[in-house]
N, C-alpha and C positions, 0 to 999 in steps of 0.2 A: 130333705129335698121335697119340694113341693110343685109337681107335675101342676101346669094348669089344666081346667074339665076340659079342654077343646083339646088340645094337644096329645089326651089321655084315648078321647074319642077318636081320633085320627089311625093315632097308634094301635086301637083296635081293631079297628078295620082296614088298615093298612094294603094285608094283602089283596082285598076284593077293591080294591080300587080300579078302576077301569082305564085301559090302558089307552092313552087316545090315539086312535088309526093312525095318525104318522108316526108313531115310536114305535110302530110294534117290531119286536126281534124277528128275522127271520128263522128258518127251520136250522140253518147252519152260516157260519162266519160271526165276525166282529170279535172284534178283542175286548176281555173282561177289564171294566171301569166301575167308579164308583162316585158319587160324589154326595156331601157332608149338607142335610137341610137341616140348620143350627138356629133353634128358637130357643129365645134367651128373654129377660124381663131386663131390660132399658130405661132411662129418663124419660123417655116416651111413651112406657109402655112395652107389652111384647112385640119382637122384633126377629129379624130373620136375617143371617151373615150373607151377604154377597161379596164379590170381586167382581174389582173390571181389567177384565186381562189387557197383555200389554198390547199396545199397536202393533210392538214389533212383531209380536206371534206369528208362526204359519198357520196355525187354526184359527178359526175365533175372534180375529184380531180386534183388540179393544171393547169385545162386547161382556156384557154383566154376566155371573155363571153363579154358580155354589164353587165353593171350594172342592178339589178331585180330581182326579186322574187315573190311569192305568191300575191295575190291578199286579202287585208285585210280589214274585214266588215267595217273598219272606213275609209278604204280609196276614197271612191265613184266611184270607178272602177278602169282601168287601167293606165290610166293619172297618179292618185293620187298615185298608188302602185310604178308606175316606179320611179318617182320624191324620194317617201321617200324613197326605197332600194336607190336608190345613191346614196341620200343623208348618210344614215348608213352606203355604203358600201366605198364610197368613201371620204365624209366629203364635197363635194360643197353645193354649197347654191341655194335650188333651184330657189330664185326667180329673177337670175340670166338668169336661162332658160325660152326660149319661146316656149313653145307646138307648131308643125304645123300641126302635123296630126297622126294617126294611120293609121299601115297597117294591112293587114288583120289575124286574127286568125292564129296561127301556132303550129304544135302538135308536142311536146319531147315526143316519145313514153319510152324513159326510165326513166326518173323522171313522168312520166303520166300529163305534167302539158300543158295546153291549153293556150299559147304565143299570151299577142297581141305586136306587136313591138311600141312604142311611140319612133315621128322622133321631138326632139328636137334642136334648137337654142343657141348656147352657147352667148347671145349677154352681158353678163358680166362676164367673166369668174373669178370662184377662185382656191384658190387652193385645190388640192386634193394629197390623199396622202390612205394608207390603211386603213380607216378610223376600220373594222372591224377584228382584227385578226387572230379570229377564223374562218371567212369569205375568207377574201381577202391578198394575198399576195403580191401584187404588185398593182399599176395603174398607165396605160401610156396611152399621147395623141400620139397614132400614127397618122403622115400625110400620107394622103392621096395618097399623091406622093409615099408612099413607098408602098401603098397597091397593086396599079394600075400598078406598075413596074414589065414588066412580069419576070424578072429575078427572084421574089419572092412570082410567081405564081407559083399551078403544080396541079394535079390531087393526092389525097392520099387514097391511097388503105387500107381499114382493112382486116383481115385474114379472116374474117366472110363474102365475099364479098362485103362489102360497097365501094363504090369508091366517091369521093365527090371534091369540088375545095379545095384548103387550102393554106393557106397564109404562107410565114418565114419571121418578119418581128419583130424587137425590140427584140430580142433571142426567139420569141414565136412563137410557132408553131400553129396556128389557123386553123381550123376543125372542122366538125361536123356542130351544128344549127349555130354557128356564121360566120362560113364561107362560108354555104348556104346566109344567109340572106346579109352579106356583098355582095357578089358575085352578086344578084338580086340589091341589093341597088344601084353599082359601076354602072353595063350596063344602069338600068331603070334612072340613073342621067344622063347618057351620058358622063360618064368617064371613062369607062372601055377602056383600050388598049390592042390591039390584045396579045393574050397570046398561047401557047402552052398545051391544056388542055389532049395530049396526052404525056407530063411528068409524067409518075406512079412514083411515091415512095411510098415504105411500112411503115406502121405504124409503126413510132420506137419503140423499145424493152421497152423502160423506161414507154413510154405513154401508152401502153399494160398492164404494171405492175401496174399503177396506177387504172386500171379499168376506 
């Protein structure tokens, strides 16, 4: 198995990664979550596993994520919770993936769930597909190369004042925790390229509607 040098870098310094002011955990509350940041080597290049969950959803509805969920008494913490949600949500096989590290706690104050990110290894990759349909609507290896490309970088604004990074990138529109956490993942690898974070675009009308 052959870790790339950025990935290696990442997972070193993982825990001192800076928690950006809107995730931070509070003192108490939120339910133990986890969710799967899965870099793997692509026809493209290296690449990183999203989902777009489904419309139907009561959270999230329809928006891009990492594969995760809930933290469950048989799973032995968070390692074990991210591996099975992907497993469910996508159909790979985890022991495909190489754990290298976790980063630190991160708080969805809207689902109330206490995030710890697991930075996996794609060193066997299978196939994936929506493994979950009442879950998951789609899954794509986006490469990296598209993330990093400022043309599909920009700052997105919600009506509530939120402003945050966000990605266009495989028709999705990425925001919110996953675009935080990508955004911190991209600079702390040392692959972020200069971008324009004073691009605003408003929250489109449709993702509004979804809640």
């Amino acid at each position: 198995m052959v870790v790339p040098d950025w990935l290696d870098r990442l997972a070193a310094q993982a825990v001192r990664i800076p928690v950006p002011e809107g995730l931070r955990p509070p003192e108490r509350g939120g339910r133990p979550a986890a969710v799967l940041l899965l870099f793997g080597e692509g026809p493209l290049g290296p690449d990183v596993l999203l989902i777009q969950r489904s419309t139907r959803g009561r959270r999230h509805a329809g928006q891009p994520a990492f594969p995760g969920g809930g933290v469950d008494p048989g799973d032995g913490g968070p390692v074990g919770a991210a591996l099975r949600e992907a497993a469910e949500e996508t159909g790979l096989e985890p022991s495909g993936v190489t754990v290298l590290c976790s980063m630190p706690e991160l708080y969805v104050w809207r689902s109330d769930n206490r995030v710890t990110p697991v930075v996996g290894w794609w060193h066997e990759p299978s196939a994936v597909h929506a493994a979950s349909p009442d879950e998951v609507d789609s899954v794509e290896r986006v490469p990296i190369a598209e993330l990093v490309d400022p043309g599909n970088r920009f700052t997105l604004r919600h009506p509530r004042g939120f402003a945050g990074p966000a990605f266009r990138v495989r028709g999705m529109l990425v925001w919110g925790f996953t675009a935080m956490v990508l955004d911190a993942v991209l600079r702390e690898a040392g692959l972020e390229r200069p971008w324009d974070p004073g691009r605003v675009e408003p929250m489109p009308p449709d993702v509004l509607a979804r809640g």
